[in-house]
N, CA, C and O of each residue as an XYZ file, in Angstrom:
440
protein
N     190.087    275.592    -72.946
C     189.463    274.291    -72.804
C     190.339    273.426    -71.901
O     191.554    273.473    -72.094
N     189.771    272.505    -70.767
C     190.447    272.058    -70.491
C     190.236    270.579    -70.309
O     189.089    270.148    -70.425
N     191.099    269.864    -70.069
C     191.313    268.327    -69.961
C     190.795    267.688    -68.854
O     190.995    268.205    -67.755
N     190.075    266.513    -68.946
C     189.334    265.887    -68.387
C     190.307    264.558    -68.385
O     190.790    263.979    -69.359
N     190.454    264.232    -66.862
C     191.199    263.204    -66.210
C     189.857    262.227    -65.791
O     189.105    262.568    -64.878
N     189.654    260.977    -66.567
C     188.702    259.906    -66.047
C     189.056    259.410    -64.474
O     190.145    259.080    -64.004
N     187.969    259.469    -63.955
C     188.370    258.064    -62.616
C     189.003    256.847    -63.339
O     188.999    256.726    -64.564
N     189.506    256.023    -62.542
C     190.524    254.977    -62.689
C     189.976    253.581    -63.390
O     190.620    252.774    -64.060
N     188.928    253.562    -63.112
C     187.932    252.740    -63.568
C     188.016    252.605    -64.989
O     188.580    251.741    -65.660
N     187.196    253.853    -65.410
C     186.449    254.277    -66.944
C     187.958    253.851    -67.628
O     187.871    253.175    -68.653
N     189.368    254.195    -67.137
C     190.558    254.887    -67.703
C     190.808    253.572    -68.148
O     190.955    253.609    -69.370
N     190.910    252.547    -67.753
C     191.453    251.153    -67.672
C     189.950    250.331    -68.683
O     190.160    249.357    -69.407
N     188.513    250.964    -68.520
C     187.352    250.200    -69.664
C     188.220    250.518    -70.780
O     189.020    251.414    -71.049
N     187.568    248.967    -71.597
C     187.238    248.878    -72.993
C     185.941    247.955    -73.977
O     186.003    246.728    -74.059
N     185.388    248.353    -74.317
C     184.239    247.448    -75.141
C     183.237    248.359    -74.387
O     183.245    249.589    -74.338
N     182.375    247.493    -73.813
C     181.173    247.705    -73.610
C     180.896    247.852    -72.180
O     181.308    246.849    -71.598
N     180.470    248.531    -71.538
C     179.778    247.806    -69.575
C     179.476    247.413    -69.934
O     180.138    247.079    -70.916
N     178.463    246.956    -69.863
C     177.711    245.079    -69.756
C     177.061    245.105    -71.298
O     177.135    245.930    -72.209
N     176.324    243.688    -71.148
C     175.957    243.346    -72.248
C     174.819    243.975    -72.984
O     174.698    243.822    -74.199
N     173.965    244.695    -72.254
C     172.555    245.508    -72.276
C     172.998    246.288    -72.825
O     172.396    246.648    -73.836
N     174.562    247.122    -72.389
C     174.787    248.756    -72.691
C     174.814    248.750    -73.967
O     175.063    247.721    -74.596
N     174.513    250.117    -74.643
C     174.650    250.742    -75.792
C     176.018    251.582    -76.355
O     176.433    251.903    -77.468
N     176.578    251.789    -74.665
C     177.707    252.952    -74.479
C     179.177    252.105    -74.453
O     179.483    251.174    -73.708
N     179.957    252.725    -75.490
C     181.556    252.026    -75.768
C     182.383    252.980    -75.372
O     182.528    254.157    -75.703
N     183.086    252.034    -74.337
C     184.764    252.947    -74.218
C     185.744    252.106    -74.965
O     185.646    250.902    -75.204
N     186.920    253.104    -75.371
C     187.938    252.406    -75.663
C     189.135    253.544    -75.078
O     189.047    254.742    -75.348
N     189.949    253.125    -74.468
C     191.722    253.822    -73.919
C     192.671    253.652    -75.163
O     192.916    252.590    -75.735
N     193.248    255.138    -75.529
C     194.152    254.821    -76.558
C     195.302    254.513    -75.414
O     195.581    255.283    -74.495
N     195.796    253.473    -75.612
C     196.985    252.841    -74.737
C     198.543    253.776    -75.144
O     199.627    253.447    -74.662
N     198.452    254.390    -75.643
C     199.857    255.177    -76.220
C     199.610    256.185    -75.815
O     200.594    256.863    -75.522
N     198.365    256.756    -75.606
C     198.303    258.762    -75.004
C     197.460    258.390    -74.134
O     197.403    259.407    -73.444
N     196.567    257.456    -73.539
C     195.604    257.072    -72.304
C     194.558    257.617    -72.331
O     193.636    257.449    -71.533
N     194.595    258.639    -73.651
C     193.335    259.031    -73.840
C     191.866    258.262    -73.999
O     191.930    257.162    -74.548
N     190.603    258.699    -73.595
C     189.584    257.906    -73.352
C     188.720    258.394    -73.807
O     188.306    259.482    -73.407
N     188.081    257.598    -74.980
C     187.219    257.734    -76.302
C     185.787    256.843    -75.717
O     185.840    255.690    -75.287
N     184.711    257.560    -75.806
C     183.453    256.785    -75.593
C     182.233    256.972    -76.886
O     182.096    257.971    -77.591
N     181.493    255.807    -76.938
C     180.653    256.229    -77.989
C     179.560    255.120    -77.950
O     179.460    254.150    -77.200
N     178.915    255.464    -78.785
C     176.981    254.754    -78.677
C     176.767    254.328    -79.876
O     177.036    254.959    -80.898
N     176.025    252.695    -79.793
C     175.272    252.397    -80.621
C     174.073    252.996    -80.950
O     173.739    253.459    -79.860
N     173.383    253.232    -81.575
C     172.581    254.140    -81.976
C     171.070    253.357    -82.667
O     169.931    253.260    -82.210
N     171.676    252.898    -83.922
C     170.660    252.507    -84.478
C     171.105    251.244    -85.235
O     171.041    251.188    -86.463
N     171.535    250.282    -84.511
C     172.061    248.864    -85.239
C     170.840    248.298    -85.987
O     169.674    248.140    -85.624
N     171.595    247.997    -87.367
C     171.093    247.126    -88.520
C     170.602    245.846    -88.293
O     171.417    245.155    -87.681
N     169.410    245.198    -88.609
C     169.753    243.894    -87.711
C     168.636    243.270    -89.240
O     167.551    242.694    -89.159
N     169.615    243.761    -90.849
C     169.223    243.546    -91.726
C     169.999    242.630    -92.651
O     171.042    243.256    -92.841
N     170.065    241.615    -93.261
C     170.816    240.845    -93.694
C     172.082    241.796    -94.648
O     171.832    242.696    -95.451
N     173.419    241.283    -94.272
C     174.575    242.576    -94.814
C     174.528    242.362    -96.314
O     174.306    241.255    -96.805
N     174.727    243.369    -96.967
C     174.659    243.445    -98.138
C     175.859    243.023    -99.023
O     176.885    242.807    -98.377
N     175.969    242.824   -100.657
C     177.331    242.089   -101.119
C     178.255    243.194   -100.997
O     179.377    242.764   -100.732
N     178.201    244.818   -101.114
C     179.158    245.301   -100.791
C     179.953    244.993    -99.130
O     181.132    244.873    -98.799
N     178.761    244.949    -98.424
C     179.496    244.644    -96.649
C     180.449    243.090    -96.947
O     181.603    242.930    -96.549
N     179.840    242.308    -97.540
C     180.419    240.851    -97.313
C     182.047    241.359    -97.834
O     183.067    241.017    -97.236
N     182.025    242.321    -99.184
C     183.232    242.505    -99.642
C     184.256    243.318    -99.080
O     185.485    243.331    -99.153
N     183.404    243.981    -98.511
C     184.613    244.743    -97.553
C     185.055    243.996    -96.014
O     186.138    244.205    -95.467
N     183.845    242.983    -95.395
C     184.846    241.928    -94.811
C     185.548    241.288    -94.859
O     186.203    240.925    -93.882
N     185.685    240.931    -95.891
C     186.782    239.787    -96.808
C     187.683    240.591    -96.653
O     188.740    240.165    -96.189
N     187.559    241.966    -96.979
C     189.352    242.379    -97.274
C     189.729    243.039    -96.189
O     190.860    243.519    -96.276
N     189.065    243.256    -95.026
C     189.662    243.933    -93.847
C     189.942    242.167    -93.311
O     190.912    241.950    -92.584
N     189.190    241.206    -93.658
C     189.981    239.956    -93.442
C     191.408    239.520    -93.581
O     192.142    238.916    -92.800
N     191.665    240.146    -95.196
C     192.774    239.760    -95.722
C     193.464    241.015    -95.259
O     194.546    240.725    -94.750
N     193.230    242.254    -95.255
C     194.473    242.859    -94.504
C     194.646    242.673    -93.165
O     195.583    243.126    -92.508
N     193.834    242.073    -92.799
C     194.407    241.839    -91.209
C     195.631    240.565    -91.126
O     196.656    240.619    -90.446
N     195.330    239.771    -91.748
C     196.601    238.555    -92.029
C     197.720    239.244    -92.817
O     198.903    238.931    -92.690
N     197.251    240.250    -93.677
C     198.239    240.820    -93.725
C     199.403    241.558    -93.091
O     200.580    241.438    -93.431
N     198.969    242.275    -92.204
C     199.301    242.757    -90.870
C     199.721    241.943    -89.905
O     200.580    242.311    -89.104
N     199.136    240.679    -89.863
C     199.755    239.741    -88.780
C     201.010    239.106    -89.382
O     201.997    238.897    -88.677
N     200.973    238.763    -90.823
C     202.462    238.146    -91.174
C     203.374    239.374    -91.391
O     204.561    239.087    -91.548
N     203.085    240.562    -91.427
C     204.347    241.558    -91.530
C     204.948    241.317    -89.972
O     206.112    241.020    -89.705
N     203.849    241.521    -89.018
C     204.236    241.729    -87.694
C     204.713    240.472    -86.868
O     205.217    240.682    -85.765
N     204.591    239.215    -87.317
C     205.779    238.124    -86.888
C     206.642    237.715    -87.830
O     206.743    236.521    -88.109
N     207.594    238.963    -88.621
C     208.237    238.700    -88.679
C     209.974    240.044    -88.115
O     210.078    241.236    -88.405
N     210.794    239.339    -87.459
C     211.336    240.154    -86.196
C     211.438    241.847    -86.755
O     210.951    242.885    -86.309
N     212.625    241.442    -88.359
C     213.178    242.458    -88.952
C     212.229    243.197    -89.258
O     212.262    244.335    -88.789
N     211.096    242.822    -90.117
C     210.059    243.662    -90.114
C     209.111    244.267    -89.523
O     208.544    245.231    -90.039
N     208.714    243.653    -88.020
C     208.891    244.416    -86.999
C     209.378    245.426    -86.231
O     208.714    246.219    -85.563
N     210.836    245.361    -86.376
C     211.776    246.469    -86.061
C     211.677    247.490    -86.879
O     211.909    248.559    -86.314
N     211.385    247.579    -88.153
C     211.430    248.408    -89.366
C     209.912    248.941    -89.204
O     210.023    249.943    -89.910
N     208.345    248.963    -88.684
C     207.643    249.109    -88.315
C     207.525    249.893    -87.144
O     207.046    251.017    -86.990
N     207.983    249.200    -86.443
C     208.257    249.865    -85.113
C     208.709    251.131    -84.719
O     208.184    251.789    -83.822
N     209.998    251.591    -85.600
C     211.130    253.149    -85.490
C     209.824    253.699    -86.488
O     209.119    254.404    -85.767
N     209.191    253.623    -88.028
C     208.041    254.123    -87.981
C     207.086    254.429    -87.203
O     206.838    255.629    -87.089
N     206.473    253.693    -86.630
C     205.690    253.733    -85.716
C     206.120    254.824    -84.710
O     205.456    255.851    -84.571
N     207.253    254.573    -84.010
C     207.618    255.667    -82.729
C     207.262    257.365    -83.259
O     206.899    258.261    -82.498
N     207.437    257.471    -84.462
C     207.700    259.150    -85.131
C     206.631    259.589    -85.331
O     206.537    260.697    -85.859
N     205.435    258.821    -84.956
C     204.082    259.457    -85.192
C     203.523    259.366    -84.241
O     203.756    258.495    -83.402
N     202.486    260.408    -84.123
C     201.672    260.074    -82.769
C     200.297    259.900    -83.276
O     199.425    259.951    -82.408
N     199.934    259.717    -84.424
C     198.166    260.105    -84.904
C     197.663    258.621    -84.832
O     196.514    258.490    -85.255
N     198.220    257.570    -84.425
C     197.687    255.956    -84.546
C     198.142    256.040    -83.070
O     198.814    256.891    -82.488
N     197.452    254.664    -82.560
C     198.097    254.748    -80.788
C     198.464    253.374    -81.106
O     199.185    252.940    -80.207
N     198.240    252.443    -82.103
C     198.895    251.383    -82.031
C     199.788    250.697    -82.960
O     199.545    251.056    -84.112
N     200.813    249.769    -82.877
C     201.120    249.416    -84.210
C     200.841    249.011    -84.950
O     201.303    249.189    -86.078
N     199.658    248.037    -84.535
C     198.986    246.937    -85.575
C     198.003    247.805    -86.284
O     197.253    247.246    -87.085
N     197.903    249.044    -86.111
C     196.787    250.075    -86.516
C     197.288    250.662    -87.608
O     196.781    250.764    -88.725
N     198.877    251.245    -86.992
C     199.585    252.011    -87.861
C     200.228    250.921    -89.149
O     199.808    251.166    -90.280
N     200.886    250.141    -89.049
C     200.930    248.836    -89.993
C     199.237    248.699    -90.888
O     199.136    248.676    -92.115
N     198.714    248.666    -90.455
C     197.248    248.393    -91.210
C     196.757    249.399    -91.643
O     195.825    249.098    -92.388
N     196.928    250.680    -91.550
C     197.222    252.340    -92.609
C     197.953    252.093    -93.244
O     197.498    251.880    -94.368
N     199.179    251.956    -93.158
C     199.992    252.062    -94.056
C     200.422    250.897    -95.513
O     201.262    250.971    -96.410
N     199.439    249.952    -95.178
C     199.538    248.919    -96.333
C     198.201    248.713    -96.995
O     198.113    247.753    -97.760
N     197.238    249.416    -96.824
C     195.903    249.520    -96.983
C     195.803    249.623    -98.257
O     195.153    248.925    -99.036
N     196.671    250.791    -98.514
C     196.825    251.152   -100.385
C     197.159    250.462   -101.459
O     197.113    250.736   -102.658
N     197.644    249.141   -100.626
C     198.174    248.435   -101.453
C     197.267    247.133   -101.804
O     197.658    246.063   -102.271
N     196.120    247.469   -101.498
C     195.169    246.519   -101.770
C     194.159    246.836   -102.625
O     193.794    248.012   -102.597
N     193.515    245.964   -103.512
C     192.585    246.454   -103.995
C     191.104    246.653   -103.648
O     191.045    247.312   -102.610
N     189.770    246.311   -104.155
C     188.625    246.621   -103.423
C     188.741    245.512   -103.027
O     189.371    245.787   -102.006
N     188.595    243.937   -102.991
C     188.498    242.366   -103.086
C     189.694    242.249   -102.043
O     189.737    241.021   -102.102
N     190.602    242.535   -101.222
C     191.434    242.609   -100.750
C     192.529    241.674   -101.606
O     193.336    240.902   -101.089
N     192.426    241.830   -102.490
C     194.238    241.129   -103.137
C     195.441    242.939   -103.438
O     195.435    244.142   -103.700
N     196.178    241.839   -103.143
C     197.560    242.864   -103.153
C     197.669    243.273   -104.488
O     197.470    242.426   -105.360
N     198.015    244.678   -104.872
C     197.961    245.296   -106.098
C     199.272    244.723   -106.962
O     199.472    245.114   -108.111
């Protein structure tokens, strides 16, 4: 099998071409690898109380993630993690795996 090198263009997209499109790129910025994918069949049904609850807590772990990550030391301590893996391409990704568990369904800290 072999590897497929994007034109320079596609390599550097992320989100959407335009606003019409259906078709998503995203570049993992750590391996440059280039991930594409399709909306398909969007919901356009009022979200349900499980969806509201699982926004709330990808809410709250995301602030979670943002106060680990301004702060320097804990940054640095994130970071030498971060370098030893390659299966996340980012930190704020890999930080947001790795504290996930520590939440409950409602996003409060266990």
């Amino acid at each position: 099998m072999t590897k497929i090198r994007p034109i320079s263009i596609i390599q550097s997209m992320s989100g959407k071409v335009c606003e019409h499109s259906d078709m998503y790129f995203r570049t993992n910025q750590r391996t440059q690898a280039v991930y594409t994918g399709k909306l398909c069949h969007p919901s356009d049904a009022e979200p349900s109380e499980a969806q509201e609850r699982a926004k709330m807590r990808f809410t709250k772990l995301a602030a979670a993630v943002d106060t680990e990550l301004a702060k320097p030391a804990e940054r640095s301590k994130w970071l030498k993690k971060y370098l030893r893996q390659d299966k996340i391409g980012s930190l704020r990704g890999y930080v947001f795996a790795q504290i996930n568990h520590l939440y409950d369904k409602n996003g409060d800290l266990i």
